[in-house]
N, C-alpha and C positions, 0 to 999 in steps of 0.2 A: 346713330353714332357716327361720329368724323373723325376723321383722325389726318393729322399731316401727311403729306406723302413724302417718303424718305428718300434718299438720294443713297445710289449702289454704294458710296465711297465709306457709306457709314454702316455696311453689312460685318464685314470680314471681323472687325476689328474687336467687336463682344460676342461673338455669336452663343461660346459656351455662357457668357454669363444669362444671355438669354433662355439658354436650353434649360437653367438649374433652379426657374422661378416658380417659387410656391404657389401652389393649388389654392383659389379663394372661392371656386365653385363647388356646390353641396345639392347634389340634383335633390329635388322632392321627394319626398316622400309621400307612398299614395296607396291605400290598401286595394286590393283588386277589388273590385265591383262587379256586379252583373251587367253583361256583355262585353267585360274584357276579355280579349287577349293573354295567350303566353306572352306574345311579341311587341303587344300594344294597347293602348286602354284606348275604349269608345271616348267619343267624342260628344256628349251629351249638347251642350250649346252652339256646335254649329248652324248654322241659318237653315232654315227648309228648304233652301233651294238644292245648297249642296246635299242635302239628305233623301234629298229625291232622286241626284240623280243615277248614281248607282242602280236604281230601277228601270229608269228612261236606255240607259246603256250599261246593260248587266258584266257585259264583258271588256276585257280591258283592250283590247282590239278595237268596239266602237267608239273608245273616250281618246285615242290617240293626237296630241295636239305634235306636231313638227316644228321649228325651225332654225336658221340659219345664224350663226354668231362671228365675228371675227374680232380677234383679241389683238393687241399693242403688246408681242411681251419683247422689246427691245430692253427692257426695264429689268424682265425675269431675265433674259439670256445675261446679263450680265449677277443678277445674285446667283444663280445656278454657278457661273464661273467662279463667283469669290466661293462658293459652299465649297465648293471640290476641292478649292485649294485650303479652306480650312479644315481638311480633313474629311468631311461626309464625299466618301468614292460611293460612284457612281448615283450621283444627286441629278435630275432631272426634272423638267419641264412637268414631268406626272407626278412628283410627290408635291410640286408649285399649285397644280389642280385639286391633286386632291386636300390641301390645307386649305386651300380657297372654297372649294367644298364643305368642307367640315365648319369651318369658321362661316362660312353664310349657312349652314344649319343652327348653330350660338345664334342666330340676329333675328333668321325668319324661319323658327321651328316648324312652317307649315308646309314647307319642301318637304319634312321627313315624316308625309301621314304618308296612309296606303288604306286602299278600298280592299276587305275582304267579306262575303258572304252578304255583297250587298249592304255596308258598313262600312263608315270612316272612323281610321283608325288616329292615334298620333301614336308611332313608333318609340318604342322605350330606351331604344340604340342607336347608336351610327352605326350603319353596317356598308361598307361599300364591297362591291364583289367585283370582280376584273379573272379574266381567262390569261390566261400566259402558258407559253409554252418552255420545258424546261432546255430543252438549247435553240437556238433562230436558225432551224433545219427543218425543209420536207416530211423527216421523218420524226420530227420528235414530236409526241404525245404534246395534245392539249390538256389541261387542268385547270379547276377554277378553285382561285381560292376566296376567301373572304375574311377581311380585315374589320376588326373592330378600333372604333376613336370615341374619345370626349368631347366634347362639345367645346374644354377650354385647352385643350392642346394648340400647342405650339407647334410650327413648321418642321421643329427637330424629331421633337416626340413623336410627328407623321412620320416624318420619314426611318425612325428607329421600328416602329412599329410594324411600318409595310415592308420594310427590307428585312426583318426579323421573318416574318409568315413566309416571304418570297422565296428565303433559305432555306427554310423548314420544306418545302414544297419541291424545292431543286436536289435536295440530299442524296432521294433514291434515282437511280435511273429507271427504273419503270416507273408505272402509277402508281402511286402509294397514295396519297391524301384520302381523308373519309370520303369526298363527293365521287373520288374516284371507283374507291370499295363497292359503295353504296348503288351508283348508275352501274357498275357490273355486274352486280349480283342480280339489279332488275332487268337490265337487259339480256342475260342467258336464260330468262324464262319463257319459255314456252310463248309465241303469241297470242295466244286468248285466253292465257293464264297474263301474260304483262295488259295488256286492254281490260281485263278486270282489275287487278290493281291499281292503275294510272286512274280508271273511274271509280276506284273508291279511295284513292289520297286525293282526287277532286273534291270527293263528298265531304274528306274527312276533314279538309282544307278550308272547306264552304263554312264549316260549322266551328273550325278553332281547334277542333278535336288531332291535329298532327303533334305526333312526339318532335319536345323539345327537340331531340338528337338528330330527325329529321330537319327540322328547320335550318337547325346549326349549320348542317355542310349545304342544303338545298343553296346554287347559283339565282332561283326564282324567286327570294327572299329575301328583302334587303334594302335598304336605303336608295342606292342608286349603284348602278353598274356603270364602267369606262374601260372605255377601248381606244390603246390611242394606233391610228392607220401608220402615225407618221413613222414608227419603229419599222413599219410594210414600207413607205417609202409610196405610200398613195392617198389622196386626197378621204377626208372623211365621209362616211357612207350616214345615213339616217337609218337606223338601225333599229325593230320593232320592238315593244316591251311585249312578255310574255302572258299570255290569261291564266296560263299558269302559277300561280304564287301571288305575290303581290308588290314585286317592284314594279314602283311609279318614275323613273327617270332612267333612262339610257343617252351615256355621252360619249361622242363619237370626235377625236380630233385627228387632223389629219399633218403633214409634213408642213414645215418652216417656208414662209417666201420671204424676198424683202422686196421693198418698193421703195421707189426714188419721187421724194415729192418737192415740188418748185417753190423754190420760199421768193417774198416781195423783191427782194434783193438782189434776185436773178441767181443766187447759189440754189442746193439743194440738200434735199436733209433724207437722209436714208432709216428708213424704217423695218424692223421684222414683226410680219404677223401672223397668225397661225388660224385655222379654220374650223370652226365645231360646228356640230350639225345635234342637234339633243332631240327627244324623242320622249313625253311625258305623258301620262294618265292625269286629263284637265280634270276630275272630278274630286281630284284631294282641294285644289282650292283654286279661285279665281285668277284670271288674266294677268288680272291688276298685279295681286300675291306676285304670281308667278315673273313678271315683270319685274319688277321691286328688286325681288331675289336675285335672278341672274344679272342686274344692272349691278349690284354690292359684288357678286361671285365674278364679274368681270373684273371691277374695279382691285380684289383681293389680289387676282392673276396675273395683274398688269402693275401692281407694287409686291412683291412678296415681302420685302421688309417687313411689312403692320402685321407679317403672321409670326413674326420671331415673340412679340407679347401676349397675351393671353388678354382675350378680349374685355376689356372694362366692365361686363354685364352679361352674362349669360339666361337668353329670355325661354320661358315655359309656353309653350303651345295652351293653347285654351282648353276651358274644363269639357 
């Protein structure tokens, strides 16, 4: 799918009409089968190569692919500017990712499988999960929360979404969120009472058998996780995915540079770029896949206008 690329001047000036555009996507409908998922239905026609190789490399540790991205958002810094002034306070460079995110989930549902129990899955949600801390001090407590999206949201409806959980999150001053509850209650256990439980929500994990309500607040569970350095004020780190659970992508960006490049005419043209460093389980799908996808999730990043509409076609991952 292509679409024109918009120019900043033509952001500001409809945004709500953009926000208030009717829903034309109707996920599938699909009864559970045997060797679904709570979280995810099997994947019955993926190729035997990919079905092998969860076996070849059982844990998510041996399937780690790494690398290097750098984005053009001279484009995004300026809609983030017109957002703010239309109202969305404190609008940001991460609600511009994570729409570009969720919208290359719409195009190439094969980002959102995950390997569990030796099995590829396709993911029934967007779930993306992100740590924050509830004030930018030493001392304040870490928290993870996790946001759910559609497939055909809109930029607005990310950002109402994720700054909606982020408040609900900030309200208390101590821990309060379920993941917080939940890691306290297992962490005041005894050590060889928690080393038996952690090996049996391994087992119980392996097999599908974890209560919903676990999965719910679990941070090892989930579409993709992001962390962005640049809030630190330091370049972005390559950041491992856990064999715990079964998120398949961790995104890592790091602070703003700009760079001064030499045009024919002997002027120069100033650009901002920004730096990610990702971090994937290559066994949900091929290079190629993989390729594909973050070449569209660039291009989303570096225009956010095309995420103010709701993408023309919303595709289903394979049976």
């Amino acid at each position: 799918m292509t679409s024109p690329m918009l120019e900043t001047t033509e952001i500001a000036t409809d945004i709500h009409e953009q926000s208030s555009q009717p829903r034309t996507y109707t996920p599938v409908k699909r009864k559970k089968r045997f060797k679904d998922r709570k979280e995810g239905r099997y994947l019955r026609t993926i190729n035997a190569m990919n079905k092998f190789m969860p076996f070849i490399m059982p844990q998510r540790c041996d399937a780690l692919n790494s690398f290097a991205e750098t984005m053009d958002v001279t484009r995004a810094d300026a809609f983030v500017k017109d957002m703010i002034a239309a109202g969305y306070e404190n609008f940001s460079f991460l609600h511009v990712m994570l729409a570009a995110y969720v919208r290359t989930v719409s195009q190439k549902p094969g980002i959102n499988r995950f390997v569990s129990g030796q099995r590829i899955y396709a993911r029934n949600n967007i779930e993306v999960v992100m740590t924050i801390k509830k004030e930018m001090s030493l001392e304040s407590p870490d928290t993870c929360i996790k946001v759910y999206f559609e497939p055909d949201d809109t930029i607005e409806e990310i950002y109402e979404k994720f700054n909606a959980t982020v408040a609900k999150e900030k309200e208390t001053a101590e821990l309060g969120s379920d993941f917080d509850k939940t890691a306290n209650t297992l962490a005041n256990l005894p050590r060889p009472i928690l080393r038996f439980v952690v090996r049996m929500l391994n087992w119980m994990d392996y097999h599908g058998w974890l209560p919903k309500f676990l999965t719910g607040v679990s941070p090892f569970h989930g579409s993709m996780i992001i962390t962005s350095m640049g809030s630190l004020g330091i370049k972005p780190i390559y950041h491992h995915i856990y064999n715990f659970g079964n998120l398949p992508i961790f995104v890592a960006y790091g602070v703003k540079r700009t760079v001064k490049e030499p045009q024919t005419d002997g002027s120069s043209k100033t650009r901002r770029l920004i730096d990610l460093k990702v971090v994937t389980d290559e066994r949900i799908c091929d290079g190629y896949y993989f390729a594909s996808a973050f070449k569209l999730m660039r291009r989303y990043a570096e225009n956010p206008a095309l995420l103010q509409k709701r993408p023309e076609e919303v595709f289903e991952d394979i049976d």
